[in-house]
C-alpha positions as CSV (number, residue, x, y, z in Angstrom):
1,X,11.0,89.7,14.1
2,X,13.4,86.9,14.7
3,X,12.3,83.9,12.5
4,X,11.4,81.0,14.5
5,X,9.3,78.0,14.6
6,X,6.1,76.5,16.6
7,X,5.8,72.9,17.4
8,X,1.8,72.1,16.7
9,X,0.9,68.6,19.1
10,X,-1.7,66.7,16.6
11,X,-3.6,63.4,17.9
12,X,-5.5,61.1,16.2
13,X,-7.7,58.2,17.5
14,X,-7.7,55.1,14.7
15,X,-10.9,53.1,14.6
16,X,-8.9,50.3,16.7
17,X,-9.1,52.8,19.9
18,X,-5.3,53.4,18.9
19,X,-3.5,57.2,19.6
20,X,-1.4,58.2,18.0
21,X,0.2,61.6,18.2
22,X,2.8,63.5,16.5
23,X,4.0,67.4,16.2
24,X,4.1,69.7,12.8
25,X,5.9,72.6,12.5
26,X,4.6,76.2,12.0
27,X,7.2,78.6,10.7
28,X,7.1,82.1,11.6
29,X,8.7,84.5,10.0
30,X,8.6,88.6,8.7
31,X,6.4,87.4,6.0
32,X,3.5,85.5,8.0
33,X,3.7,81.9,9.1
34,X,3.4,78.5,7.2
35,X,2.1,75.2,8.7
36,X,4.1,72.2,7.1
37,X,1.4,69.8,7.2
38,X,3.5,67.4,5.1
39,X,5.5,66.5,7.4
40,X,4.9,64.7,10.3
41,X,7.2,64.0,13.8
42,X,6.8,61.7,15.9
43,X,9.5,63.0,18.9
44,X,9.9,67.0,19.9
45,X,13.4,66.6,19.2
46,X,13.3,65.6,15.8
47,X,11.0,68.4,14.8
48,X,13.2,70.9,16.6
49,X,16.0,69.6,14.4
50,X,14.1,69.6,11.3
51,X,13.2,73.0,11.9
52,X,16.5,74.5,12.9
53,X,18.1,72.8,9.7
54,X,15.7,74.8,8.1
55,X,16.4,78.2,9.4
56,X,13.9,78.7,12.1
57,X,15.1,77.7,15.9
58,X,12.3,76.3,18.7
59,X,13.0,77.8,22.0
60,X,12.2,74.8,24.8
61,X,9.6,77.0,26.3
62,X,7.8,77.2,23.3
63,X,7.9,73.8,22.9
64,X,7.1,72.4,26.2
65,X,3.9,74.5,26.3
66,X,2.5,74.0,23.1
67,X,2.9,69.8,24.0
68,X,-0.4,69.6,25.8
């Protein structure tokens, strides 16, 4: 298996009636996958650049789907 990584959409709705939404990153690899839930995005493109700094490329199609 190729190691790769999943962008998870989060949203969150502040007492104020605010949203606010950013993306984590899953990390798949031979081993199993880890959810970073330490670290937050706030854009697609910076988590696709965090993760392929770390090793594990997004595909756009993964991305785009999984922004819902």
């Amino acid at each position: 298996m190729t190691p790769h990584a999943l962008l998870v959409p989060r949203t969150c709705n502040t007492s104020d009636r605010r949203t606010i939404r950013w993306w984590e990153c899953e990390l798949v690899d031979m081993d199993g996958s880890r959810h970073i839930r330490h670290q937050a995005f706030f854009s697609i493109g910076e988590a696709k650049s965090w993760a392929s700094a770390q090793g594990y490329p997004v595909s756009d199609d993964t991305a785009s789907s999984r922004e819902v």
